[in-house]
C-alpha positions in Angstrom: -32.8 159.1 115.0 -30.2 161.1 117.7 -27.3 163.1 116.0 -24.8 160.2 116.0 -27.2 158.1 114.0 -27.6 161.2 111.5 -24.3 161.5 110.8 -23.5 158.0 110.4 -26.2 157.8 107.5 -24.8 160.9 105.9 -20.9 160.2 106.0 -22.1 156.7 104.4 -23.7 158.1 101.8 -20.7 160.4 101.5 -19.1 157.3 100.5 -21.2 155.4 98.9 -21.2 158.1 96.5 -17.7 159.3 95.9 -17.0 155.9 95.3 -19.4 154.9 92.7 -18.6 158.0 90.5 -15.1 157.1 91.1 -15.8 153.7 89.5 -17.7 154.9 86.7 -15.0 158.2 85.7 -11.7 155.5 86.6 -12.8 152.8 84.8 -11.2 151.9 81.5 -11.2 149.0 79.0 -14.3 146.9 80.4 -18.1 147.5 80.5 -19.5 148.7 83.7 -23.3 148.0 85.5 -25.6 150.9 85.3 -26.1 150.5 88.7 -23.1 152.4 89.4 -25.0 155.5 87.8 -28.0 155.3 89.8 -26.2 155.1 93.2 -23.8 158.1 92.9 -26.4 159.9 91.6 -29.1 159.1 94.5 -26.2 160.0 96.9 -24.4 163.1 95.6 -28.2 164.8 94.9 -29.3 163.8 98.7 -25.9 165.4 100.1 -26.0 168.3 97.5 -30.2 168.5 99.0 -29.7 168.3 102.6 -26.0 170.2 102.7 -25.3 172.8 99.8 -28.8 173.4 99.5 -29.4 174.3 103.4 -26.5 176.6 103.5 -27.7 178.6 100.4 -31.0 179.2 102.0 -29.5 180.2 105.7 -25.9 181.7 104.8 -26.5 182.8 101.8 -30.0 184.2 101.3 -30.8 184.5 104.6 -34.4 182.9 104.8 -36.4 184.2 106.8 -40.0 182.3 107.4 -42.0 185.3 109.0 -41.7 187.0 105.7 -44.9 187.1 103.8 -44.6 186.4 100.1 -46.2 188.1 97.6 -48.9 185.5 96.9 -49.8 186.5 100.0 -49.6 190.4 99.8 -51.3 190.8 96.6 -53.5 187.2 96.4 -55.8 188.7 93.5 -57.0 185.3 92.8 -55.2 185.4 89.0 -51.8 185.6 89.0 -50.8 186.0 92.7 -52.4 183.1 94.6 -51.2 181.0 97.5 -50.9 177.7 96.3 -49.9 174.4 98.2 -46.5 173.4 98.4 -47.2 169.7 96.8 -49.2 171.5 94.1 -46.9 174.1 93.5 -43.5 171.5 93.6 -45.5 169.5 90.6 -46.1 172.6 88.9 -42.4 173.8 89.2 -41.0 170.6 88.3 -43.5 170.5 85.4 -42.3 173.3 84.0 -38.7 172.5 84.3 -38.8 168.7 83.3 -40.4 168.9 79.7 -38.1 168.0 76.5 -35.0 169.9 77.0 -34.0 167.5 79.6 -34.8 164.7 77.8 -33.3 165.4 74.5 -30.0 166.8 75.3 -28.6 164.0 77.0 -30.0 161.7 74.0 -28.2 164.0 71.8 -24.9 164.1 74.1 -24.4 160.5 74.3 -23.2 160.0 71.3 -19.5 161.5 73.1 -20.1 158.7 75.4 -21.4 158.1 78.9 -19.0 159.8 81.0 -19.2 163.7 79.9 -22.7 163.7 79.7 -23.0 161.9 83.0 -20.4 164.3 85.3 -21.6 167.5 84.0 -25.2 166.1 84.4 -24.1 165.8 88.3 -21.7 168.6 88.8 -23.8 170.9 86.8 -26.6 170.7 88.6 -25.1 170.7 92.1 -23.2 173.2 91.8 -24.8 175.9 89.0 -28.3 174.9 87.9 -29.9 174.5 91.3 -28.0 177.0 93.2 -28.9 179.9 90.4 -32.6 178.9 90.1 -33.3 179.1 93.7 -31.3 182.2 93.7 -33.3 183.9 90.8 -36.4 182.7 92.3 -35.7 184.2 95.7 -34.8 187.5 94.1 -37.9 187.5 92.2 -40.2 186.8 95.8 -38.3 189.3 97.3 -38.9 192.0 94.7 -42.6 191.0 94.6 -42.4 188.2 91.8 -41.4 190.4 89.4 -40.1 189.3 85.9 -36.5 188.9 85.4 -37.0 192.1 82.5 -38.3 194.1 85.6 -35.9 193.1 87.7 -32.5 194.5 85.5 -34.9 197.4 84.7 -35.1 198.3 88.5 -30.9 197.5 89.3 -30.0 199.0 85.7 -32.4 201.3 84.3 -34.6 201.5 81.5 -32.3 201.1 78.8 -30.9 197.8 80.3 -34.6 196.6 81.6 -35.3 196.9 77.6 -33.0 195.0 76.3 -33.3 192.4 78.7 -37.2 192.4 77.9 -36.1 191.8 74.3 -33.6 189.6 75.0 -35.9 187.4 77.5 -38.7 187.6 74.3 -36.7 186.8 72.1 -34.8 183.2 74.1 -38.6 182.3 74.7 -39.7 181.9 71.0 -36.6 179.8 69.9 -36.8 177.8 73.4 -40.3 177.3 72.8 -40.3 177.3 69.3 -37.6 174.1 69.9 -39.5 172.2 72.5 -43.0 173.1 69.9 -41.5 171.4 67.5 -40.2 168.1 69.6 -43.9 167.7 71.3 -45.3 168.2 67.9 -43.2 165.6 66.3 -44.1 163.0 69.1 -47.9 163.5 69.0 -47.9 163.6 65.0 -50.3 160.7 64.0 -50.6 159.6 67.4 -54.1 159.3 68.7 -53.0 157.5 71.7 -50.6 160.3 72.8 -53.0 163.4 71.7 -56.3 161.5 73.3 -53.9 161.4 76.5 -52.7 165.0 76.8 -56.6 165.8 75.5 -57.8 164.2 78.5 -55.5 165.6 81.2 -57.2 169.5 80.1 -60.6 169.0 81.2 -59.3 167.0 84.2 -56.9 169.3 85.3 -59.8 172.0 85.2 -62.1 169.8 87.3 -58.9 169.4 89.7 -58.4 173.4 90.0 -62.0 174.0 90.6 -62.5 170.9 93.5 -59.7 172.6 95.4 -60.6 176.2 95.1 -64.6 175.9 95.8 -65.3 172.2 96.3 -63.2 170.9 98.8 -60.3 173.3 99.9 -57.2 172.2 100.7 -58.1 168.8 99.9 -54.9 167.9 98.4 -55.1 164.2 99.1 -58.5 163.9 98.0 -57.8 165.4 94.4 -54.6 163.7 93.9 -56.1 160.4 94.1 -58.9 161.7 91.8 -56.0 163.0 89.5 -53.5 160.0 89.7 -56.8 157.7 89.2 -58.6 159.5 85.8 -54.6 159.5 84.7 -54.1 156.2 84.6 -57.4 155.7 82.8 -56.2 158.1 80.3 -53.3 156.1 79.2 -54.9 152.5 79.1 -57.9 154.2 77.2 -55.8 155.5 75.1 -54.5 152.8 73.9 -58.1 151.4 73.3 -58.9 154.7 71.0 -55.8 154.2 68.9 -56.9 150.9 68.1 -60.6 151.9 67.5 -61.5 152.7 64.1 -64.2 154.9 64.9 -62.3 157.0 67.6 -58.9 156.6 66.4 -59.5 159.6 63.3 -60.8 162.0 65.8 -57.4 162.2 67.7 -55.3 161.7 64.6 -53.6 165.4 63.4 -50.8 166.4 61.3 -47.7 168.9 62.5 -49.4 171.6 60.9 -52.9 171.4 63.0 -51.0 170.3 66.3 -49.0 173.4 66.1 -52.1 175.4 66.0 -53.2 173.4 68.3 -51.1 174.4 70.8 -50.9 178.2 70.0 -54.4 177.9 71.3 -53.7 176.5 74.2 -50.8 178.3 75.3 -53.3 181.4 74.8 -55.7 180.0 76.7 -53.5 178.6 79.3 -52.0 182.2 80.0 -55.3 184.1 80.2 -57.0 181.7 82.2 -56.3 182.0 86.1 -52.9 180.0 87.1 -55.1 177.8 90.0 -57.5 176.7 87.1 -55.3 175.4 84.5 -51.5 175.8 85.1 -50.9 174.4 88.3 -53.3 171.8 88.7 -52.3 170.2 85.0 -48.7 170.4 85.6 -49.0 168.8 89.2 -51.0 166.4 87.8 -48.4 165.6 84.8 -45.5 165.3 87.7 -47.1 161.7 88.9 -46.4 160.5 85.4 -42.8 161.9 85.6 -41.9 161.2 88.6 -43.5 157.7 88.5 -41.6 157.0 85.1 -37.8 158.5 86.5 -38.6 155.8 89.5 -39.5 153.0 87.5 -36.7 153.6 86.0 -34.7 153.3 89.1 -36.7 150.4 90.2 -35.9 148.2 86.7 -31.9 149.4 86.8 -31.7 148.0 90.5 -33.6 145.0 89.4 -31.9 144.0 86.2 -28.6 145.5 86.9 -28.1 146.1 83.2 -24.5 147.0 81.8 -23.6 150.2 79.9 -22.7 148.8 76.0 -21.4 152.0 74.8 -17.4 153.5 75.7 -17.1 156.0 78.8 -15.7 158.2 75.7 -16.3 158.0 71.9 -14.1 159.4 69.3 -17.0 161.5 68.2 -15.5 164.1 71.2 -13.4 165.6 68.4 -16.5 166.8 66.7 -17.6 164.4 63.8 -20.4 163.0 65.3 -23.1 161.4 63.4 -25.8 162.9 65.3 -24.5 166.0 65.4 -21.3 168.0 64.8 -19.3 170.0 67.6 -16.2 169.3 69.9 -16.8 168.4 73.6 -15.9 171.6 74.4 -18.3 173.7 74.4 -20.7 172.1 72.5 -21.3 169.4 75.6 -22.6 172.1 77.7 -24.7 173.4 75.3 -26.3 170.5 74.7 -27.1 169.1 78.0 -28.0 173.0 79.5 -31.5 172.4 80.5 -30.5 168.8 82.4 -27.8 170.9 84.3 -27.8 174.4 84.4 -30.3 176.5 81.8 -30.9 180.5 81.6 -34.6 179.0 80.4 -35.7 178.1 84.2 -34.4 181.5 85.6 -37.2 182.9 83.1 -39.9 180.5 84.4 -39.1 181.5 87.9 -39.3 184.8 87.1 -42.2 184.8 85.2 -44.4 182.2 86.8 -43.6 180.3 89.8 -42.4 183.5 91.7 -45.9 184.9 92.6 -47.5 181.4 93.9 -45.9 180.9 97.1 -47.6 180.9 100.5 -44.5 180.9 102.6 -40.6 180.5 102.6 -40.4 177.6 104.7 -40.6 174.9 102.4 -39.0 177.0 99.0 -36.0 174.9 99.8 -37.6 171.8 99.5 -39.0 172.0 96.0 -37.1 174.8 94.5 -33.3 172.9 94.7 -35.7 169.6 95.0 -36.9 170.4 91.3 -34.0 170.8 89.6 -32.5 167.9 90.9 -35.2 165.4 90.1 -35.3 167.0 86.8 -31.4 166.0 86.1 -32.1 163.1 87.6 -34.5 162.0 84.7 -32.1 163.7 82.6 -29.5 160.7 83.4 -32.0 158.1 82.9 -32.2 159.4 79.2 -28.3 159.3 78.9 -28.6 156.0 80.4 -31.0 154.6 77.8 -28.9 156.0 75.1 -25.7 154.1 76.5 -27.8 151.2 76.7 -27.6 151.5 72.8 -25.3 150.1 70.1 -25.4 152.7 67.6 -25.0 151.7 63.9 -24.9 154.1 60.9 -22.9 153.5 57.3 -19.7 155.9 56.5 -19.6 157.3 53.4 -17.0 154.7 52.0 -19.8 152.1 52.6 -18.3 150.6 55.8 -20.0 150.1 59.1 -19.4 152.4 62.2 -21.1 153.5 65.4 -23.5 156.1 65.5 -26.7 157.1 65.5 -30.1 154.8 64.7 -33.7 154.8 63.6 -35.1 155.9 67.3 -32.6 158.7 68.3 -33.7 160.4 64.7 -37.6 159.6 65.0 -36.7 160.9 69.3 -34.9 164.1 68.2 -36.4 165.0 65.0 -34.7 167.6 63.2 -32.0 167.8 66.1 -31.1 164.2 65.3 -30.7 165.3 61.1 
């Protein structure tokens, strides 16, 4: 395609997009197609991508693609390993698309559609992807190090400290959070816990068939990966309904807990190319795959939005839970948009993996954005919803259900 045609495509796209969010924050008084959702979204992320993106990595950080990473400076075949860029975009999305995404929008819905759904967007674009990809370059620059390492050597010890501390101490409650939802999904759920079961040992065959088997086969093993997955689910269903399999799979809270202490232990001594990256790329096909069915079924069925652009729970007295728009909007959708969280996973994981600068662009601002993008789908769902809860004089009044309580858990108490 010459220039002309490139820019044609672009400024209609520019279009296309300004005026579906246009129609979704201007409308008033009628119900509108969630249609409109999906195509300013697709649009403002692929101008934000192609545009914002691109003049961050030349104007701003300068990228330079003779520069050799760290992966490649210290590859000790642990921790600092040069990984392939499809591999290593599924294991960064991974890590940045888990439940936070997921649950805050849920949560945030109950305000209505429209806050959630332009901080979502503007969030993103112009904070969430432009700090990760900042913090991350820092981090490669500065030989991966951690972001505690990082204030150490700009501030001193005393500051590198507390930031250790404080960077400890914002992992255990974020993980201690996201524990708890994972936990309260897999609870009595052989199906779910024979699926994640499953992905382990296949994720380990994975990282050993592209380190010693067949190198830089990435085709190969993703059709491997994306094949055994599928069987996964559809045989999970079957052990859920076997009588004989069915108890081997089926754990309370307490013993998945401890269940996943011991893999998180495991997980972090193992080597990264073993475990880590091949189990989170392989988890992105079930992501991604889900975020565009999604897409697929809303351009299909063209559903409309049932609940308000705004509730009156924006003054605070939600059902779900309590808090004015502002700021409690922002802290509730923070991993969707813009989250202090991914800075630490850059920091402390993905930054030592990469063989070269040329394609950080791609799936570091790529990442985030396809992570808000699933983000909306879950606001989405939730607006699909008429809520229904009893006030205390007995009467009937919108508000929160069965699912967004058995979804959230103790968030939705």
């Amino acid at each position: 395609m010459n220039k002309s045609g490139k820019y044609l495509v672009w400024t209609v796209l520019s279009v296309m997009g300004a005026f579906a969010l246009g129609y979704i924050a201007l409308n008033r008084g009628e119900q509108i197609n969630a249609l409109w959702i999906v195509v300013a979204s697709v649009c403002i992320y692929l101008i934000a991508y192609r545009f914002y993106g691109l003049y961050i990595a030349k104007n701003v950080l300068a990228v330079d693609p003779t520069r050799m990473t760290p992966a490649v400076r210290h590859n000790d075949g642990l921790d600092y390993v040069p990984t392939d860029k499809k591999v290593l975009f599924g294991h960064h999305f991974a890590a940045i698309a888990g439940a936070g995404p997921l649950v805050g929008p849920v949560l945030a819905a109950q305000m209505g559609y429209l806050p959630g759904m332009i901080w979502l967007l503007a969030g993103v674009v112009l904070a969430g992807a432009v700090q990760d990809f900042m913090v991350l370059f820092v981090s490669t620059r500065r030989d991966g190090r951690s972001l505690g390492e990082l204030v150490k050597e700009e501030m001193g010890p005393t500051a590198g400290v507390i930031a250790l501390v404080a960077c400890f101490m914002i992992m255990v409650i974020i993980l201690a959070v996201l524990a708890m939802i994972v936990v309260k999904a897999l609870t009595h759920s052989p199906w779910g816990t024979y699926t994640v079961a499953f992905t382990i040992p296949l994720a380990l065959f994975m990282g050993i068939y592209l380190r010693y088997l067949r190198p830089g086969r990435i085709g190969e093993v993703s059709v491997i990966g994306l094949v055994f997955l599928i069987f996964a689910i559809i045989s999970g269903g079957w052990v859920a309904e076997s009588p004989t399999w069915a108890p081997y799979f089926d754990f309370t809270g307490v013993q998945l807990t401890w269940m996943l202490v011991g893999y998180g232990f495991v997980a972090a001594v193992l080597p990264v190319w073993l475990l880590l990256a091949p189990r989170d790329y392989l988890s992105t096909f079930l992501k991604i795959g889900t975020i565009v069915g999604l897409a697929v079924g809303i351009l299909i069925m063209r559903p409309t939005l049932t609940m308000p652009a705004l509730t009156k729970f924006v003054d605070g007295t939600g059902p779900v839970w309590t808090g004015n728009l502002f700021p409690f909007l922002f802290i509730t959708i923070a991993c969707g948009a813009v989250s202090g969280f991914h800075a630490l996973i850059y920091t402390e994981d993905a930054g030592e993996r990469r063989a070269g600068v040329l394609y950080r662009l791609r799936w570091d601002v790529d990442g985030i954005l396809r992570g808000d993008y699933g983000a909306g789908f879950c606001l989405y769902h939730r607006s699909r919803c008429v809520l229904r809860y009893e006030q205390p004089d007995g009467s009937a009044g919108s508000g929160r259900d069965g699912g967004c309580s058995r979804f959230c858990g103790a968030g939705g108490e």
